[in-house]
C-alpha positions as CSV (number, residue, x, y, z in Angstrom):
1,X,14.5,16.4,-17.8
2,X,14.8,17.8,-14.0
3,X,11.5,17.8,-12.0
4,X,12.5,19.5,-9.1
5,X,10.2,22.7,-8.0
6,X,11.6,26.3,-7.6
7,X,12.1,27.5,-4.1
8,X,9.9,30.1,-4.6
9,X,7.0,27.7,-6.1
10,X,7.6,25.8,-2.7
11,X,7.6,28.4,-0.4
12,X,4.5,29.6,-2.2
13,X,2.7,26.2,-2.0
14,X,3.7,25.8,1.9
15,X,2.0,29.4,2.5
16,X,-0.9,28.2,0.9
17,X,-1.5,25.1,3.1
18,X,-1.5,27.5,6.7
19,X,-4.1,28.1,8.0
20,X,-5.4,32.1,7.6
21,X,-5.5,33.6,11.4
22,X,-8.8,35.9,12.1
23,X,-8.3,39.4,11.5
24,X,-7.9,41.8,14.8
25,X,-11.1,43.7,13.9
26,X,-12.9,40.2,14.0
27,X,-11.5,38.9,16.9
28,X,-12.4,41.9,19.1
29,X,-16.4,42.0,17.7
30,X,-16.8,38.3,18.7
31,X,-15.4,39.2,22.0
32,X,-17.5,41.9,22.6
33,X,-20.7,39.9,21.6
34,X,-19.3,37.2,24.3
35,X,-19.7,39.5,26.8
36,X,-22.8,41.1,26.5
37,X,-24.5,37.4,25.9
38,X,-22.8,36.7,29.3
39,X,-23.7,40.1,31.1
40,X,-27.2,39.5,29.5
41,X,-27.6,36.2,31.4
42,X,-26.2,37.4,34.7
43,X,-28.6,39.8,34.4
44,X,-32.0,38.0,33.8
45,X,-30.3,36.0,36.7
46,X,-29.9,38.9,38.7
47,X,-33.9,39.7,37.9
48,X,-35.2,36.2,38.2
49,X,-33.6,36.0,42.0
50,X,-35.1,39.1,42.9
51,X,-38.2,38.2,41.9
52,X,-38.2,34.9,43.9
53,X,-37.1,37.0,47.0
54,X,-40.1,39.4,46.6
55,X,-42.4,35.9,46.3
56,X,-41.1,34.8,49.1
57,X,-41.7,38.0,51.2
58,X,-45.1,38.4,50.0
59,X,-46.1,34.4,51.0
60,X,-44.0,34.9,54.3
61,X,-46.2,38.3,54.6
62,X,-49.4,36.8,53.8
63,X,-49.3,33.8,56.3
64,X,-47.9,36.3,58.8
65,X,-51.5,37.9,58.6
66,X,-53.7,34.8,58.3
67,X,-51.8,33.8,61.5
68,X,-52.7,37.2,63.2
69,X,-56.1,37.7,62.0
70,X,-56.4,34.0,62.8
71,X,-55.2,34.6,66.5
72,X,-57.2,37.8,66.8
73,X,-60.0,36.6,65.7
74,X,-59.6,33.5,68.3
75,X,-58.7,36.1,71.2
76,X,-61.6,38.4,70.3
77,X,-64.3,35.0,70.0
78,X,-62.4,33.8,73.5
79,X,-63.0,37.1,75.1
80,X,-66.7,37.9,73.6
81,X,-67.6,33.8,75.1
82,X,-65.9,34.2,78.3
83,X,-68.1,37.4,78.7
84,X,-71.2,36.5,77.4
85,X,-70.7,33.4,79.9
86,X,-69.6,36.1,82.6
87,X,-73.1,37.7,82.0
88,X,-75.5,34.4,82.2
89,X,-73.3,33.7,85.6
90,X,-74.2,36.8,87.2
91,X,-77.9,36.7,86.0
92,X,-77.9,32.9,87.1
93,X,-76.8,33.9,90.5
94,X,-78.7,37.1,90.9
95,X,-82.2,36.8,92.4
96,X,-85.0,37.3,89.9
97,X,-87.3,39.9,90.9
98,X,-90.9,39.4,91.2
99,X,-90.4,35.6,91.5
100,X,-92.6,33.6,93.7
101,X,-91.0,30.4,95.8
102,X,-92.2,27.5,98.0
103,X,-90.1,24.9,100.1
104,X,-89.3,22.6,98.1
105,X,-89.1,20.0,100.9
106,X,-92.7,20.6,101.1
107,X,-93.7,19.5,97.9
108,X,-94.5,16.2,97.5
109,X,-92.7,14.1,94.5
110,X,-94.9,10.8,94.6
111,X,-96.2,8.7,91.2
112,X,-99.8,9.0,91.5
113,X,-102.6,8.0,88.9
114,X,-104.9,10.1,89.8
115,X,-105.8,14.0,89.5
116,X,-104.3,16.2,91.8
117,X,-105.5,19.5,93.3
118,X,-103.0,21.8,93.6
119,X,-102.6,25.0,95.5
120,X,-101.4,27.2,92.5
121,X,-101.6,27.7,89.1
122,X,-99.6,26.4,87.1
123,X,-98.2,23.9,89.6
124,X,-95.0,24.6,90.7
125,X,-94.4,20.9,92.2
126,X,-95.7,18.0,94.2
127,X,-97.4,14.8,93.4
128,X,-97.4,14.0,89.9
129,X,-98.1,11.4,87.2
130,X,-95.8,8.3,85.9
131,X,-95.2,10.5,82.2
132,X,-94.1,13.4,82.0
133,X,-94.9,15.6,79.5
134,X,-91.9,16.1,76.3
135,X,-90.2,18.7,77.6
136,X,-87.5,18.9,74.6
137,X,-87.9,22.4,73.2
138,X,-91.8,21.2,72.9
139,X,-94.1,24.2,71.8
140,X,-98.1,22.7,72.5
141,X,-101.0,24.6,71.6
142,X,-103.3,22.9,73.4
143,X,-103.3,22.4,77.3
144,X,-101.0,19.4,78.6
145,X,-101.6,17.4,81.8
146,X,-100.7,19.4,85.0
147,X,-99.9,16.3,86.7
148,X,-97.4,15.4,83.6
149,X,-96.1,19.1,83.2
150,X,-95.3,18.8,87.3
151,X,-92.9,15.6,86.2
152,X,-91.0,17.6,83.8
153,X,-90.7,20.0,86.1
154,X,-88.8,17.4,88.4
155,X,-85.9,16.5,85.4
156,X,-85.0,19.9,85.4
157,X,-87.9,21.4,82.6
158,X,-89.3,25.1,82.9
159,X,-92.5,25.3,82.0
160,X,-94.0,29.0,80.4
161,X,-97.7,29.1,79.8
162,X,-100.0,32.0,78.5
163,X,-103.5,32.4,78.6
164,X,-106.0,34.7,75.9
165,X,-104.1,38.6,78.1
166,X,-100.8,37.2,76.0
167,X,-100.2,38.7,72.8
168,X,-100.2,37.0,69.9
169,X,-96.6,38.3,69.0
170,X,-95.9,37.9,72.5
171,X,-96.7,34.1,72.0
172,X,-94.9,33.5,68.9
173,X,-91.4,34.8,70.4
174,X,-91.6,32.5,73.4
175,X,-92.5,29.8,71.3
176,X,-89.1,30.7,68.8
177,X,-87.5,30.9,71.8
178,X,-88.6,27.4,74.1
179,X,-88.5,25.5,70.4
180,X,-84.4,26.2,70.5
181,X,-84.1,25.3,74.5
182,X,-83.7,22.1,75.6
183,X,-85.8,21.3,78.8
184,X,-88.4,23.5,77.9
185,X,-91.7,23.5,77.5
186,X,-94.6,25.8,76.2
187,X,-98.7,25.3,76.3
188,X,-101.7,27.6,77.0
189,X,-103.0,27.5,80.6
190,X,-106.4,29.3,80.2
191,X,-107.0,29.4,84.2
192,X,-103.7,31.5,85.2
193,X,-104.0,34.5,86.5
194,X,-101.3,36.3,84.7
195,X,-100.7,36.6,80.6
196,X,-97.5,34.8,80.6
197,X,-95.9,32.8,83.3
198,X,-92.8,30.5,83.7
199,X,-92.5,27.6,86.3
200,X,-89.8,25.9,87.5
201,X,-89.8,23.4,90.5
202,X,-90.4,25.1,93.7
203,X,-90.1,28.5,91.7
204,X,-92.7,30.9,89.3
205,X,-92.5,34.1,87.9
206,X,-95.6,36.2,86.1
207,X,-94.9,39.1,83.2
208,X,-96.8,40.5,80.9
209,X,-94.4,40.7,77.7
210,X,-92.1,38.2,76.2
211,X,-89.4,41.0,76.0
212,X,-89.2,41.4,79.6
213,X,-84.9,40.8,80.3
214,X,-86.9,38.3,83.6
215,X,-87.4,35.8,81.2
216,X,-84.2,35.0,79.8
217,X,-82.8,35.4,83.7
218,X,-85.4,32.9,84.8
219,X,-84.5,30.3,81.8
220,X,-80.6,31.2,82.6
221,X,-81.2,30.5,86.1
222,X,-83.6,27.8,86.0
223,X,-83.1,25.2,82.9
224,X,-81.5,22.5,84.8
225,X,-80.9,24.6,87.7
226,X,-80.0,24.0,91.1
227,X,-83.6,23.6,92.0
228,X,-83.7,20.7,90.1
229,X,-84.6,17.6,92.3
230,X,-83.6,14.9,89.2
231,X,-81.3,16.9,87.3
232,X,-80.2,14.7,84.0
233,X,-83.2,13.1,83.8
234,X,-85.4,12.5,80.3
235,X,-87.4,15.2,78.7
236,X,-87.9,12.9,75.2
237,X,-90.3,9.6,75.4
238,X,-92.9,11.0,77.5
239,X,-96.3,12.3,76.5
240,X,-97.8,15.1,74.4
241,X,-100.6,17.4,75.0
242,X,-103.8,15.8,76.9
Protein backbone atom coordinates (compact mmCIF):
# COMPACT_ATOMS: atom_id res chain seq x y z
CA UNK A 1 0.00 0.00 0.00
CA UNK A 2 1.42 3.67 -1.09
CA UNK A 3 1.65 6.20 1.78
CA UNK A 4 2.56 9.07 -0.04
CA UNK A 5 0.17 12.40 0.51
CA UNK A 6 -1.62 14.22 -2.32
CA UNK A 7 -0.20 17.44 -3.55
CA UNK A 8 -3.00 19.12 -2.66
CA UNK A 9 -3.16 17.59 1.12
CA UNK A 10 0.50 19.06 1.22
CA UNK A 11 0.09 22.28 -0.04
CA UNK A 12 -2.86 22.44 2.29
CA UNK A 13 -0.82 21.34 5.40
CA UNK A 14 2.20 23.85 4.46
CA UNK A 15 -0.54 26.77 4.36
CA UNK A 16 -1.62 25.83 7.57
CA UNK A 17 1.75 26.05 9.35
CA UNK A 18 2.33 30.15 8.15
CA UNK A 19 1.85 32.28 10.12
CA UNK A 20 -1.59 34.57 9.51
CA UNK A 21 -0.36 38.43 8.77
CA UNK A 22 -2.61 41.22 10.59
CA UNK A 23 -5.36 42.49 8.70
CA UNK A 24 -4.79 46.25 7.11
CA UNK A 25 -7.81 47.56 9.20
CA UNK A 26 -5.71 46.31 12.31
CA UNK A 27 -2.60 47.41 11.49
CA UNK A 28 -3.70 51.04 10.86
CA UNK A 29 -5.88 51.24 14.50
CA UNK A 30 -2.72 50.16 16.34
CA UNK A 31 -0.85 52.84 14.59
CA UNK A 32 -3.05 55.33 15.20
CA UNK A 33 -3.28 54.47 19.03
CA UNK A 34 0.74 54.71 18.86
CA UNK A 35 0.58 58.04 17.98
CA UNK A 36 -1.71 59.64 20.10
CA UNK A 37 0.00 57.67 23.27
CA UNK A 38 3.18 59.47 21.90
CA UNK A 39 1.60 62.89 21.14
CA UNK A 40 -0.05 62.49 24.62
CA UNK A 41 3.32 62.25 26.37
CA UNK A 42 5.02 65.08 24.42
CA UNK A 43 2.30 66.86 25.43
CA UNK A 44 2.14 66.53 29.32
CA UNK A 45 5.95 67.20 28.59
CA UNK A 46 5.26 70.15 26.81
CA UNK A 47 2.93 71.22 30.04
CA UNK A 48 5.23 69.97 32.78
CA UNK A 49 8.16 72.31 31.27
CA UNK A 50 6.13 75.15 31.17
CA UNK A 51 5.06 74.87 34.40
CA UNK A 52 8.79 74.63 35.73
CA UNK A 53 9.53 77.89 33.61
CA UNK A 54 6.63 79.71 35.30
CA UNK A 55 8.22 78.32 38.91
CA UNK A 56 11.12 79.51 38.13
CA UNK A 57 10.04 83.08 37.13
CA UNK A 58 7.91 83.41 40.06
CA UNK A 59 11.02 82.41 42.65
CA UNK A 60 13.37 84.53 40.43
CA UNK A 61 10.42 87.32 40.86
CA UNK A 62 10.07 86.87 44.41
CA UNK A 63 13.80 87.16 45.56
CA UNK A 64 14.02 90.09 43.07
CA UNK A 65 11.55 91.86 45.51
CA UNK A 66 12.98 90.65 48.92
CA UNK A 67 16.24 92.06 47.46
CA UNK A 68 14.61 95.45 46.67
CA UNK A 69 12.38 95.85 49.55
CA UNK A 70 15.46 94.60 51.40
CA UNK A 71 17.78 97.41 49.89
CA UNK A 72 15.06 99.98 50.25
CA UNK A 73 14.26 99.43 53.38
CA UNK A 74 18.24 99.57 54.24
CA UNK A 75 18.47 102.94 52.11
CA UNK A 76 15.37 104.43 53.80
CA UNK A 77 16.75 103.16 57.68
CA UNK A 78 20.41 104.65 56.35
CA UNK A 79 18.85 107.85 55.39
CA UNK A 80 16.18 108.36 58.39
CA UNK A 81 19.73 107.60 60.95
CA UNK A 82 21.99 109.69 59.07
CA UNK A 83 19.30 112.52 59.52
CA UNK A 84 18.14 111.96 62.82
CA UNK A 85 22.09 112.03 63.61
CA UNK A 86 22.20 115.27 61.34
CA UNK A 87 19.56 116.79 63.77
CA UNK A 88 21.24 115.88 67.32
CA UNK A 89 24.59 117.46 65.50
CA UNK A 90 23.10 120.64 64.90
CA UNK A 91 21.27 120.82 68.26
CA UNK A 92 24.60 119.63 69.92
CA UNK A 93 26.48 122.50 68.31
CA UNK A 94 23.85 125.13 68.56
CA UNK A 95 23.88 127.18 71.75
CA UNK A 96 21.06 126.42 74.15
CA UNK A 97 19.08 129.39 75.02
CA UNK A 98 18.52 130.42 78.45
CA UNK A 99 21.53 128.42 79.63
CA UNK A 100 23.62 129.77 82.38
CA UNK A 101 27.70 129.15 82.24
CA UNK A 102 30.77 129.68 84.54
CA UNK A 103 34.61 129.21 83.70
CA UNK A 104 35.29 126.13 84.10
CA UNK A 105 38.98 126.83 84.93
CA UNK A 106 37.52 128.46 87.83
CA UNK A 107 36.05 125.73 89.41
CA UNK A 108 37.91 123.87 91.62
CA UNK A 109 38.02 119.83 91.13
CA UNK A 110 39.77 118.82 94.53
CA UNK A 111 38.69 115.41 96.78
CA UNK A 112 37.56 116.99 99.81
CA UNK A 113 35.76 115.28 102.90
CA UNK A 114 34.08 117.86 104.02
CA UNK A 115 30.79 119.97 103.13
CA UNK A 116 31.24 122.51 100.66
CA UNK A 117 29.37 125.86 100.23
CA UNK A 118 28.68 126.53 96.91
CA UNK A 119 27.71 129.66 95.10
CA UNK A 120 24.69 128.15 93.14
CA UNK A 121 22.15 125.79 93.34
CA UNK A 122 22.52 122.92 92.19
CA UNK A 123 26.20 123.10 91.96
CA UNK A 124 27.43 123.31 88.74
CA UNK A 125 31.25 122.29 89.79
CA UNK A 126 34.10 122.62 92.05
CA UNK A 127 35.38 120.85 95.05
CA UNK A 128 33.76 117.61 95.60
CA UNK A 129 33.68 114.43 97.52
CA UNK A 130 35.81 110.89 96.89
CA UNK A 131 32.14 109.09 95.57
CA UNK A 132 30.29 110.19 93.29
CA UNK A 133 26.94 109.65 93.16
CA UNK A 134 25.48 106.55 90.40
CA UNK A 135 24.97 108.40 87.65
CA UNK A 136 23.81 105.29 85.37
CA UNK A 137 20.35 106.24 84.21
CA UNK A 138 19.75 106.64 88.29
CA UNK A 139 16.15 108.08 89.02
CA UNK A 140 16.42 109.12 93.26
CA UNK A 141 13.58 110.34 95.09
CA UNK A 142 15.28 111.52 97.80
CA UNK A 143 17.98 114.33 97.84
CA UNK A 144 21.66 112.91 96.97
CA UNK A 145 24.90 114.58 98.29
CA UNK A 146 25.75 117.79 96.37
CA UNK A 147 29.26 117.22 96.95
CA UNK A 148 28.78 113.54 95.30
CA UNK A 149 26.35 114.83 92.55
CA UNK A 150 29.38 117.62 91.66
CA UNK A 151 31.69 114.25 91.01
CA UNK A 152 29.40 112.87 88.57
CA UNK A 153 29.16 115.87 87.11
CA UNK A 154 33.13 115.65 86.46
CA UNK A 155 32.77 111.94 84.36
CA UNK A 156 30.67 113.45 82.10
CA UNK A 157 26.86 113.02 84.16
CA UNK A 158 24.03 115.74 83.77
CA UNK A 159 22.26 116.09 86.61
CA UNK A 160 18.15 117.38 86.37
CA UNK A 161 16.52 118.09 89.65
CA UNK A 162 12.91 119.37 90.52
CA UNK A 163 11.60 120.77 93.54
CA UNK A 164 7.46 120.72 94.82
CA UNK A 165 6.69 123.93 91.33
CA UNK A 166 7.42 120.60 89.10
CA UNK A 167 4.54 118.63 88.05
CA UNK A 168 3.89 115.53 88.99
CA UNK A 169 3.58 114.41 85.25
CA UNK A 170 6.23 116.63 84.54
CA UNK A 171 8.37 114.43 87.04
CA UNK A 172 7.50 111.14 85.86
CA UNK A 173 8.58 111.94 82.06
CA UNK A 174 12.00 113.06 83.06
CA UNK A 175 12.37 110.19 85.15
CA UNK A 176 11.29 107.73 81.85
CA UNK A 177 13.49 109.70 80.17
CA UNK A 178 17.09 109.93 82.61
CA UNK A 179 16.15 105.93 83.53
CA UNK A 180 16.98 105.08 79.53
CA UNK A 181 20.25 107.67 79.48
CA UNK A 182 23.27 106.64 80.49
CA UNK A 183 25.23 109.32 82.53
CA UNK A 184 22.28 110.68 83.89
CA UNK A 185 21.01 111.44 86.89
CA UNK A 186 17.68 112.57 88.60
CA UNK A 187 16.78 113.64 92.45
CA UNK A 188 14.54 116.38 94.12
CA UNK A 189 16.55 119.53 95.16
CA UNK A 190 13.93 121.30 97.36
CA UNK A 191 16.16 124.67 97.68
CA UNK A 192 16.33 125.48 93.73
CA UNK A 193 14.88 128.23 92.56
CA UNK A 194 13.35 126.92 89.50
CA UNK A 195 10.70 123.75 89.06
CA UNK A 196 13.07 121.81 86.90
CA UNK A 197 16.70 122.26 86.30
CA UNK A 198 19.56 120.40 84.45
CA UNK A 199 23.31 120.69 85.36
CA UNK A 200 26.15 119.84 83.62
CA UNK A 201 29.86 120.84 84.56
CA UNK A 202 30.44 124.44 84.21
CA UNK A 203 26.79 124.69 82.54
CA UNK A 204 22.78 124.91 83.97
CA UNK A 205 19.68 125.50 82.35
CA UNK A 206 16.07 126.25 84.35
CA UNK A 207 12.46 125.29 82.60
CA UNK A 208 9.41 124.87 83.82
CA UNK A 209 8.03 121.71 81.71
CA UNK A 210 9.55 118.48 80.82
CA UNK A 211 8.27 119.00 77.22
CA UNK A 212 10.31 121.97 76.68
CA UNK A 213 12.52 120.85 73.04
CA UNK A 214 15.76 122.69 75.78
CA UNK A 215 15.94 119.58 77.47
CA UNK A 216 16.63 117.10 75.01
CA UNK A 217 19.17 119.94 73.38
CA UNK A 218 20.83 120.23 76.77
CA UNK A 219 21.10 116.23 77.28
CA UNK A 220 22.21 116.00 73.31
CA UNK A 221 24.73 118.60 73.93
CA UNK A 222 25.80 117.75 77.38
CA UNK A 223 25.90 113.85 78.22
CA UNK A 224 29.57 113.31 77.83
CA UNK A 225 29.98 116.55 76.27
CA UNK A 226 32.90 118.59 75.50
CA UNK A 227 32.54 120.22 78.88
CA UNK A 228 33.44 117.19 80.40
CA UNK A 229 36.73 117.46 82.45
CA UNK A 230 36.98 113.32 82.88
CA UNK A 231 35.15 112.18 80.06
CA UNK A 232 35.00 108.04 80.19
CA UNK A 233 35.06 108.00 83.55
CA UNK A 234 32.66 105.62 86.01
CA UNK A 235 29.01 106.42 86.72
CA UNK A 236 28.30 102.65 88.33
CA UNK A 237 30.06 101.76 91.96
CA UNK A 238 29.52 104.96 93.56
CA UNK A 239 26.89 105.94 95.99
CA UNK A 240 23.17 106.35 96.24
CA UNK A 241 20.95 108.95 97.71
CA UNK A 242 22.26 110.51 101.14
Amino acid sequence: MSTSKSPRSTAKSSASTRPSAKSPSKRGKSAATAAERKARIQELRRAERARERRNRILTVAASVAVVVGLVGFGTYALVSYDDKQEKQDAAAAAPVKGEKTWDAEKLGRNHVDKAVDYPMTPAVGGDHAQAWVNCQGNVYDKPVGKENAVHSLEHGAVWITYNDKAAAGDIKRLGDKVSGTPYTLMSPVAEQRGAITLTAWGRQLSVTEASDPRVDQFLDKYVQGPQTPEPGAACTGGVGAA
